[in-house]
C-alpha positions in Angstrom: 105.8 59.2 61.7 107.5 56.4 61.3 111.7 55.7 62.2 113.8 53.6 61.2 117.2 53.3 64.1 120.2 51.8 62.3 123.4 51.4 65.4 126.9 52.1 64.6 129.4 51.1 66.7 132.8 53.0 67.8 135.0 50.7 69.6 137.0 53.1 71.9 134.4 55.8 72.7 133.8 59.7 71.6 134.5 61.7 74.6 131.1 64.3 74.8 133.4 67.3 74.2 134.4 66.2 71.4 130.9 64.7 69.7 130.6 67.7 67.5 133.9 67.8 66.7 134.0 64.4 65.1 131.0 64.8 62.6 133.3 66.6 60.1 135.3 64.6 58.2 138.6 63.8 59.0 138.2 65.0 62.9 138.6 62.2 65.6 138.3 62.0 69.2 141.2 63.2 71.4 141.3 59.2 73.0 141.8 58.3 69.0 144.9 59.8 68.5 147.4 56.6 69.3 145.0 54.7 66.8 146.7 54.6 63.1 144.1 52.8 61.6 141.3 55.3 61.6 140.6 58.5 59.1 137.8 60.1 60.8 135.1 59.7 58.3 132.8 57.0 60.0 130.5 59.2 62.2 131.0 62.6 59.7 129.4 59.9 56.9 126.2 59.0 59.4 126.0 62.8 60.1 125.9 63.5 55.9 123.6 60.7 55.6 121.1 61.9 58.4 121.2 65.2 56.6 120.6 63.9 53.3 117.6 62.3 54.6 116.6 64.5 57.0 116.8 62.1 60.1 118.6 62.2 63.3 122.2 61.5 64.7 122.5 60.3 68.2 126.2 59.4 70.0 126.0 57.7 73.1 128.8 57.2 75.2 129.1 54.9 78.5 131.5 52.8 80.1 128.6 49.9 80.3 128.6 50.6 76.5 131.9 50.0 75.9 132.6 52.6 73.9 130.2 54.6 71.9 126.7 53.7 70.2 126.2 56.0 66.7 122.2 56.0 66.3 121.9 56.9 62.8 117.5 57.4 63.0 115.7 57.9 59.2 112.1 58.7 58.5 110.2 55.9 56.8 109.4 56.4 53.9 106.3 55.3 51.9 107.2 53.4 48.1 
């Protein structure tokens, strides 16, 4: 079957023990928590979404990343 792999960026980075922490709403990573500007919803949104559709979530974390990489990976689906 065919995929289709949409990227999400997270500027800072999700720490792995805190990856399926941060797919419900309002939860953010413990290197988040001097950042005012964010709610938590961003990655708990690409985790409802790849339920909805009954894909895939993948977080990736490195420092050659930069931060994190959000895979957000959907079945193709035929018109």
């Amino acid at each position: 079957m065919l995929k289709r792999h949409l990227p999400l960026y997270d500027g800072i980075g999700i720490k792995k023990e805190d990856r399926d922490r941060v797919i419900n709403a309002y939860q953010r990573g413990a290197n988040d928590s001097d950042l005012g500007n964010s709610y938590g919803l961003g990655v708990a949104f690409a985790s409802v979404i790849s339920e909805w559709h009954k894909g895939e979530l993948q977080i990736n974390s490195s420092a050659t990343l930069g931060g994190t990489k959000v895979i957000l990976i959907l079945p193709n689906q035929a018109n």
